[in-house]
C-alpha positions as a printed NumPy array, in Angstrom:
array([[ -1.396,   1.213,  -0.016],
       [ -0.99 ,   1.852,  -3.506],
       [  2.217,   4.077,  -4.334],
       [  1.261,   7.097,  -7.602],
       [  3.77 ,   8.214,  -9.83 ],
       [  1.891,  11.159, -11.288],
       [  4.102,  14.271,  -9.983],
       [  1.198,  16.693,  -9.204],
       [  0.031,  19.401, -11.576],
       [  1.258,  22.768, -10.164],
       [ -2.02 ,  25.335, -10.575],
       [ -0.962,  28.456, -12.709],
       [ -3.34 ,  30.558, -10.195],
       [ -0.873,  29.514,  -7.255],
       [  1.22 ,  32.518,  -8.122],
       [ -0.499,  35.129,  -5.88 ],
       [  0.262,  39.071,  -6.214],
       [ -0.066,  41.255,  -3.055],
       [ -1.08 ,  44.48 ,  -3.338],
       [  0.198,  47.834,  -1.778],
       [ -1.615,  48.799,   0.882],
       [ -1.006,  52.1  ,   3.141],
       [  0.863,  49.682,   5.799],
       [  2.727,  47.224,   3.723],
       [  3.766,  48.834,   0.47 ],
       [  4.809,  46.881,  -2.775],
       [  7.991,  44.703,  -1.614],
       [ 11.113,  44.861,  -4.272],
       [ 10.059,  41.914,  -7.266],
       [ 13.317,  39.794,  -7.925],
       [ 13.698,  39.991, -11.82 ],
       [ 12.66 ,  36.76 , -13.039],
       [ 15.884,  34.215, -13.615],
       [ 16.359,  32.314, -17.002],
       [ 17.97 ,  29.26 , -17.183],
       [ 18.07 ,  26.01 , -15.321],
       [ 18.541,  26.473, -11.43 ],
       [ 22.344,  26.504, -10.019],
       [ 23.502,  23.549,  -7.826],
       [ 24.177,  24.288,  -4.566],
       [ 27.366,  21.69 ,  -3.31 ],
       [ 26.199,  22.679,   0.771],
       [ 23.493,  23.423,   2.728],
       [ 24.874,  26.672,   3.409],
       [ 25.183,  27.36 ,  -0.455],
       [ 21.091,  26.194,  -0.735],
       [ 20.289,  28.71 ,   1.552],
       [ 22.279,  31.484,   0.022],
       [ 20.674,  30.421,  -3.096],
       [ 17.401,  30.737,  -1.995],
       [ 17.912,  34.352,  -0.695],
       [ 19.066,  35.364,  -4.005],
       [ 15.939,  33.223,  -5.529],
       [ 13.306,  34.265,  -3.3  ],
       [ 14.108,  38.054,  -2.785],
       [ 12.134,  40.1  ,  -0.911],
       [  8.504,  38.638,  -0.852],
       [  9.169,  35.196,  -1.328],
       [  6.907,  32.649,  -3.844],
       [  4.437,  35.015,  -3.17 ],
       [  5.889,  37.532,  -6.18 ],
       [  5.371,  36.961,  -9.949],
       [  8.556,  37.411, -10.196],
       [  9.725,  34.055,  -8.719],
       [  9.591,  30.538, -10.427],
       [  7.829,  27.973,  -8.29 ],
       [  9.387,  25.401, -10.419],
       [ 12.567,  26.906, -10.665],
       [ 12.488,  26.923,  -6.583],
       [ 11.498,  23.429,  -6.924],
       [ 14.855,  22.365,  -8.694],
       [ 17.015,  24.088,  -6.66 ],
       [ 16.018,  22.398,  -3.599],
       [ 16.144,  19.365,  -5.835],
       [ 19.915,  19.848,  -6.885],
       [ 20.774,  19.794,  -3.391],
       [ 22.983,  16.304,  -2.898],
       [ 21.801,  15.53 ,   0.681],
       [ 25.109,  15.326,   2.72 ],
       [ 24.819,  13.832,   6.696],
       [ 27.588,  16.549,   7.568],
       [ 25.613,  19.349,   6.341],
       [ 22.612,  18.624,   7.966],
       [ 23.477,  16.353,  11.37 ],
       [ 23.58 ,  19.467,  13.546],
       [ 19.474,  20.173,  12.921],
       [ 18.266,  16.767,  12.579],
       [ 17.36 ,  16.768,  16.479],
       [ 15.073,  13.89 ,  17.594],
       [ 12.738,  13.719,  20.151],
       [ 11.096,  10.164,  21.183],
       [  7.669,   9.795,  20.017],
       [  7.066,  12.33 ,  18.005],
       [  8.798,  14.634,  15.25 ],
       [ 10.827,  17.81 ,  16.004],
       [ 11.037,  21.236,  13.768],
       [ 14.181,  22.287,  13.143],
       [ 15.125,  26.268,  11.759],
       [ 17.582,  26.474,   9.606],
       [ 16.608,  29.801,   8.   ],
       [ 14.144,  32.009,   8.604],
       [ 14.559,  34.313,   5.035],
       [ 14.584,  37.431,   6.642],
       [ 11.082,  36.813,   7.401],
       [  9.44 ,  35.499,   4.074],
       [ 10.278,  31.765,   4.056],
       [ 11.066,  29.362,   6.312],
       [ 14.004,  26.566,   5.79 ],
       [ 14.134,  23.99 ,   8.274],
       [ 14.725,  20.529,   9.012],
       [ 12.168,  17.89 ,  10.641],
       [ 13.664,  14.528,  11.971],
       [ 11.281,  11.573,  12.227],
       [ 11.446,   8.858,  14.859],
       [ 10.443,   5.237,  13.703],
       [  6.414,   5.011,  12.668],
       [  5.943,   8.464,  13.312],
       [  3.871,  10.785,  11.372],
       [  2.061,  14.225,  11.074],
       [ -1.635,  14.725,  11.084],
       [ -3.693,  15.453,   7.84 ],
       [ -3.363,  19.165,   7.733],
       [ -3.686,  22.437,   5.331],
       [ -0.641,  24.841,   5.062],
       [ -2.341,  28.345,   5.659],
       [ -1.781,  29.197,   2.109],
       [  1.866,  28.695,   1.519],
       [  3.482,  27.074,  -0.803],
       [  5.8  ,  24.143,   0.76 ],
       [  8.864,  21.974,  -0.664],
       [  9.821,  19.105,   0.945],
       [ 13.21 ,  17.044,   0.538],
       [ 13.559,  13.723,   1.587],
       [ 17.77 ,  13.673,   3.269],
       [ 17.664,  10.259,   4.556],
       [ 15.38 ,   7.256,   5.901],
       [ 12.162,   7.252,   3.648],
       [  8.577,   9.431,   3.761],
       [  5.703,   8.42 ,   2.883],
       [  2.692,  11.597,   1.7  ],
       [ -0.808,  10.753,   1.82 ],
       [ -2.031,  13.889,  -0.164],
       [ -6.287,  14.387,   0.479],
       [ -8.843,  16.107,  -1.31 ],
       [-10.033,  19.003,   0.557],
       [-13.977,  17.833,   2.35 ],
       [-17.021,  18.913,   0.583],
       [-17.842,  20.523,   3.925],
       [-15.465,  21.756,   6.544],
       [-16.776,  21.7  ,  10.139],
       [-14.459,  23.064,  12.71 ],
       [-14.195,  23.001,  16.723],
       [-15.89 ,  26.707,  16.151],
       [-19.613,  25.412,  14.392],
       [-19.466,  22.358,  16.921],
       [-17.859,  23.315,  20.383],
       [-18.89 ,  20.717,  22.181],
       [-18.321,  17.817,  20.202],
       [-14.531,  17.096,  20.147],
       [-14.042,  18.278,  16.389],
       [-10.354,  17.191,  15.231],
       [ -9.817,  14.277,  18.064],
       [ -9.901,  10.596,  16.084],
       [-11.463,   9.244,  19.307],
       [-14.841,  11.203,  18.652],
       [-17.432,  12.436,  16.273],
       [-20.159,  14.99 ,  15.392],
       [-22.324,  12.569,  13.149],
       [-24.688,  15.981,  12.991],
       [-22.32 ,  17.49 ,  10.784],
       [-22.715,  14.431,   8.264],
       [-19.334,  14.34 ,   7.545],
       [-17.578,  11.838,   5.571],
       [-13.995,  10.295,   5.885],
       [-11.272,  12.066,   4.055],
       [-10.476,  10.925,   0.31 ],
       [ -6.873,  10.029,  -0.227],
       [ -6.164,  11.679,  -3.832],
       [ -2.434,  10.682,  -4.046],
       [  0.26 ,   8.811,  -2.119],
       [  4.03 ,   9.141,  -3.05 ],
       [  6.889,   7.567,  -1.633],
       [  9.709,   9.971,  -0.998],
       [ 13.326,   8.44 ,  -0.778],
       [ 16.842,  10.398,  -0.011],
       [ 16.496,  13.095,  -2.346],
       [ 13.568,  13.061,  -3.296],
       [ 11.178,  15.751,  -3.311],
       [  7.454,  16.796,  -3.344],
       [  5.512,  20.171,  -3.581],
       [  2.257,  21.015,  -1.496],
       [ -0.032,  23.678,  -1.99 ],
       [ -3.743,  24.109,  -0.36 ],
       [ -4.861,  24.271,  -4.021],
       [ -3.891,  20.939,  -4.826],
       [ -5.088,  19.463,  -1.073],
       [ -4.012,  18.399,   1.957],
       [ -1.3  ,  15.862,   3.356],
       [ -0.189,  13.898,   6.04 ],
       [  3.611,  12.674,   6.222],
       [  5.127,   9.964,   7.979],
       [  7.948,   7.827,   8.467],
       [  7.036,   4.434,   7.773],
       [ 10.662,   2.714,   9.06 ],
       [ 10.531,   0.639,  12.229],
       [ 14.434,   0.859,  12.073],
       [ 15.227,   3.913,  11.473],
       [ 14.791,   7.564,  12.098],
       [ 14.031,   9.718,   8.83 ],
       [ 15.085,  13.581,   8.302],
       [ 13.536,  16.155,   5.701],
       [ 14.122,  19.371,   4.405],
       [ 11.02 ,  21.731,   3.898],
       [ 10.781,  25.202,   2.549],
       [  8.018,  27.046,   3.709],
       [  7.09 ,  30.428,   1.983],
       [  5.474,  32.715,   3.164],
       [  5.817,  31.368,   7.038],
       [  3.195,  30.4  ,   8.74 ],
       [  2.561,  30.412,  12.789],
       [ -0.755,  28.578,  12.586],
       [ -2.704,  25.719,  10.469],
       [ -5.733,  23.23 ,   9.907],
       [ -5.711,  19.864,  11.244],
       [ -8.664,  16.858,   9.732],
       [ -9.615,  13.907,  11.694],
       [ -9.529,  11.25 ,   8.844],
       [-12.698,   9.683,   9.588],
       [-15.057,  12.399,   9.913],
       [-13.313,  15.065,   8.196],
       [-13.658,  17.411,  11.075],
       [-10.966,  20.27 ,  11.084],
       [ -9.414,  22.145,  14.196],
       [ -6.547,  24.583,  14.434],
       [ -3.652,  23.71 ,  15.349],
       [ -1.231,  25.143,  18.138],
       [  1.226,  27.452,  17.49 ],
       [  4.023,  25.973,  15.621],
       [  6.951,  26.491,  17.355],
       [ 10.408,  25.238,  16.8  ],
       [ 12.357,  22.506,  18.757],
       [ 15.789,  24.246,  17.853],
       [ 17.46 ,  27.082,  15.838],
       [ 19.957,  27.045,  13.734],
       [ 21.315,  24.079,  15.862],
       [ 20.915,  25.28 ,  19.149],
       [ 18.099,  23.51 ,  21.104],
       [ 15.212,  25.852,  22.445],
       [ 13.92 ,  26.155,  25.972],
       [ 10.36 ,  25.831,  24.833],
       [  8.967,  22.929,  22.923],
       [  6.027,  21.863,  21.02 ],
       [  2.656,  21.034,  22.265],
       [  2.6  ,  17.087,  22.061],
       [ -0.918,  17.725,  20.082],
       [  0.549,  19.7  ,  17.403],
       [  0.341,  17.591,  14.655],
       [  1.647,  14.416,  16.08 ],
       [  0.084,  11.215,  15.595],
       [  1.846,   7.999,  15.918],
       [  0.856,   5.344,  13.079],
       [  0.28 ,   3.037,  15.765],
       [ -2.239,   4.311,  17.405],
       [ -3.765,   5.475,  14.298],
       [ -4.536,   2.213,  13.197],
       [ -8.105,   2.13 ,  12.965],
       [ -7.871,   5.066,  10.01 ],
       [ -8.997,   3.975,   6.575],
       [ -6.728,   2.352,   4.464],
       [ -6.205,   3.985,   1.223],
       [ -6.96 ,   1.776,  -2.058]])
């Protein structure tokens, strides 16, 4: 696996406007902020911070900086005592953690990653998502998006999304890694469905890893990709493993998004 350095190009046409309708009128645009982003010395202070940043309607305003967001979450100094409280693991696969939920327009939370344990390629519904690196090491496979997207709905029958099966019907091709970066403690990296999709995973057999990510706007629901045929399904409902450090009753579907590198050894290799 070839590590690339290239920080990807942010798309000027990510900036998206909503318009007033008759049930969800204009939110209040933050006036846009000049100079470089303030440095947050806690976690607590980040979050304040991005309340004041984000406003009302989130990255979704042209009003708010995506880079600007960027380097805030950047200026965060990862500190084990902020953090420790959310970074709740579970064995086998990784857990979602709220910190924040922005008054409804972002997410903030924290997802702790056993040893060799990773996500599945997936889309992000449209938002725009920041993720920190706070200890251990990450690894981002970034895809291009197929030429054709086949999903459980067109083919039913035929296991679309599993890595065990496949529709060769649809004449679907293996996903095409664009980009692969190597995230250590505080580092970060921005994902948009304009510039692809990802997978993340912890490649450490002797450690667990723990992340940051800003999500904005939410999002409940998603796209997964089988790797070798490209296939997409959607995901479960994401739910959380704990809130603001309190564990929850219900927890994730063991599907949702999990897929040990182990047993996903048979994927392509990328160049």
């Amino acid at each position: 696996m070839s590590t690339a350095t290239t920080t990807p190009v942010i798309p000027a046409s990510s900036m998206l406007v909503t318009p007033a309708t008759a049930d969800a009128p204009v939110s209040v645009v933050p006036a846009a902020k000049s100079g470089p982003a303030p440095v947050p010395q806690t976690l607590d202070e980040l979050v304040k911070m991005l309340h004041e940043e984000l406003g009302s309607c989130g990255l979704t305003c042209d009003g708010v900086d995506v880079e600007r967001v960027k380097q805030l979450m950047a200026n965060y100094t990862s500190n084990n005592d902020d953090w420790k409280k959310y970074a709740m693991f579970d064995k086998g696969r990784y857990t979602r953690n709220l910190v924040d939920d922005g008054n409804g327009k972002f997410n903030l939370m924290i997802l702790a990653w056993p040893e060799n344990v990773g996500s599945a390629i997936h889309d992000h519904s449209g938002s725009h998502c920041i993720m920190k690196c706070l200890d251990g090491e990450l690894v981002e496979t970034q895809y291009h998006w197929p030429d054709k997207i086949v999903t459980e709905a067109d083919h039913p029958d035929s296991g679309v999304g599993s890595e065990g099966s496949d529709d060769e019907s649809s004449n679907n091709k293996a996903m095409k890694v664009k980009n692969v970066n190597t995230l250590h403690r505080n580092e970060i990296t921005y994902m948009h469905d304009q510039i692809g999709l990802h997978r993340v995973a912890n490649p450490l057999s002797s450690m667990g890893s723990v992340s940051l990510h800003l999500y904005t706007p939410p999002y409940e629901m998603c796209k997964t990709f089988n790797e070798r045929s490209s296939k997409a399904r959607s995901s479960g409902k994401c739910v959380f493993f704990s809130s603001k450090g309190q564990k929850l009753e219900s927890r994730p579907s063991a599907a949702y998004l999990q897929c040990s590198l182990t047993q996903d050894a048979n994927a392509p290799k990328s160049a």
